[in-house]
C-alpha positions, 0 to 999 in steps of 0.5 A: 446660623446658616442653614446647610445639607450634609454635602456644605456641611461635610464640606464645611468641616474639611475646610475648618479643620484645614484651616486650623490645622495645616497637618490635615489632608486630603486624598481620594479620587477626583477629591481635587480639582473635580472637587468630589463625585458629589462635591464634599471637597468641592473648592478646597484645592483651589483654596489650599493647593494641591499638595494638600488635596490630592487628586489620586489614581483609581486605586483604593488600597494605594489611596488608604495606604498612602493615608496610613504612612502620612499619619505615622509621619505626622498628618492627620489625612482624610482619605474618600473612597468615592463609593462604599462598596469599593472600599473593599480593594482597601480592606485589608490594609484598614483591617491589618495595618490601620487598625492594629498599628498602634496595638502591635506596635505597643503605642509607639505608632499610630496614624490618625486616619479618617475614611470617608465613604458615601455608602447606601442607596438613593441614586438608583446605582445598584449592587456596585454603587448602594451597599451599606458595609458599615457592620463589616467594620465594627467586628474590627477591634482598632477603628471607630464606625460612625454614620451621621444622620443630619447635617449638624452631626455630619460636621462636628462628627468628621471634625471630632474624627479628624482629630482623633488619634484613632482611625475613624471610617465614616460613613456617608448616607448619600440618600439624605446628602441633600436634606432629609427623606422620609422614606416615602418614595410616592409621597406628591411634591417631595423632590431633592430640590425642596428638601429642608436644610439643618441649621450648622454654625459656620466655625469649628464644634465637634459632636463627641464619638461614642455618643448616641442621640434621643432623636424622638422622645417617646414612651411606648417603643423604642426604634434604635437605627442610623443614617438614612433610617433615623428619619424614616422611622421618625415618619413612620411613629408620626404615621403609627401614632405610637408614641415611639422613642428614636435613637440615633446611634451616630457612633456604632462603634464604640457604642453608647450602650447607656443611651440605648438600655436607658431607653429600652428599660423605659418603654419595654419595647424595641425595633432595631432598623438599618438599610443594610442586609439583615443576616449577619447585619449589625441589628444583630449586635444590638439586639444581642446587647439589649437582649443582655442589659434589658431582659427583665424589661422586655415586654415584646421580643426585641425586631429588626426592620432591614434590608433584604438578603440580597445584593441591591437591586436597581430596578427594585431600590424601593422594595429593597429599601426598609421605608416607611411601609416596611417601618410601620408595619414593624412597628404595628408587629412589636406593639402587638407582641406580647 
């Protein structure tokens, strides 16, 4: 099995469902013949044209509505919003026309709509090029939210969303588009170079949304995140000793709520992590729902590790960021509760 990082596999799922389905497209700015700002559609207009990757001007909300009468009239377009926070130009025709087509249209239309978006921090871009707006997203009724934390989830979940009839947002943590991060950033010899590749088959699979993922076994705490998160709190229970469960949410909405309650009511503890602000924060919503389904359960009150409230600093990314110093010691403060 080939061996890829999120950015090949990204790349490798347009390329199988554009050459399965000839109703798949893609649009964006400088998806084309620049192939991406960070190369996911690198290839692919040479490959299929450019009447099927389209090259499109700076303007998000032309770009996200273009893509919603494309898939009334019958495409399954993919639409890349080259960084996450400038998805917001585009929010309203997402929030008012996207998610609520097939709804006020009583199921006589709907637009199956993907939306890739890189979105967090690791390239030192600031407040305009490092948010995580991902909880935005799930307060809206109509669309899924998914963020994939590994190669072979980044593949099979783009390709089960582009196949959706529903509209999908899929985020892209750009901080492991090259392979995984520990969350260390004075850790001597780790550069993005010598990061591991993920094993991804080369052909078409997808990995269902809606499901969540045991991404560490354990028995004693529960850690529930995402994304660039998954692997630091992996790193962060190796450094604790504290035989932690990792749960990888994949899909934030809907949710898999049986995946997360299941493993709470095992282990009576839980830590909530995400790289975005904490208040308001979709931490919250999981907090909330655990706290209903696993109170009886609970042996220390349910924590969050996050981002802080403030817009994303550049010259403080790593103080911003929840790594692995953030992480252990909100783990050390939920073993210790009682």
């Amino acid at each position: 099995m080939p061996k890829m990082n999120m950015i090949e596999a990204i790349r490798s799922a347009h390329d199988v469902m554009m050459e399965r389905d000839s109703s798949v497209v893609v649009l964006g700015e400088d998806v084309g013949y620049f192939g991406g700002v960070f190369r996911c559609t690198d290839g692919l207009q040479r490959k299929y044209g450019e009447h099927r990757v389209i090259d499109a001007p700076i303007a998000e909300g032309g770009i996200i509505g273009a893509a919603i009468g494309m898939g009334v009239n019958g495409l399954r377009p993919v639409a890349e919003i080259q960084f996450a926070d400038y998805i917001y130009p585009g929010f309203d025709q997402i929030v008012s026309e996207l998610a609520r087509l097939r709804y006020r249209s009583c199921g006589e239309f709907f637009s199956p709509v993907t939306i890739r978006t890189p979105c967090g921090g690791g390239i030192r871009g600031g407040q305009t090029h490092s948010q995580s707006p991902e909880g935005i997203f799930t307060h809206v009724s109509g669309i899924k939210t998914v963020m994939p934390s590994n190669p072979y989830d980044a593949k099979g979940l783009l390709i089960a969303a582009i196949e959706s009839d529903d509209p999908v947002v899929f985020f892209e943590p750009k901080r492991i588009y090259n392979g995984p991060f520990d969350g260390d950033p004075d850790k001597p010899g780790v550069s993005w170079a010598n990061h591991p590749k993920g094993e991804v088959p080369e052909g078409y699979y997808t990995v269902p949304l809606g499901t969540a993922e045991v991404a560490l076994e354990g028995e004693e705490l529960t850690i529930v995140t995402y994304g660039t998160l998954v692997h630091v709190a992996i790193a962060a229970a190796a450094e604790t000793g504290v035989d932690a469960e990792v749960i990888d949410v994949r899909t934030m909405a809907p949710l898999d709520v049986k995946t997360l309650t299941d493993s709470v009511m095992k282990t009576g503890r839980c830590l909530i992590a995400h790289e975005a602000t904490r208040f308001g924060g979709y931490g919250a919503e999981l907090a909330a729902t655990i706290q209903k389904d696993c109170f009886y359960h609970l042996e220390a009150p349910i924590r969050r590790v996050a981002g802080w409230d403030t817009p994303y600093p550049h010259a403080f990314e790593w103080q911003y960021f929840p790594g692995l110093k953030r992480m252990c010691a909100g783990i050390q403060r939920v073993m210790e509760a009682e």
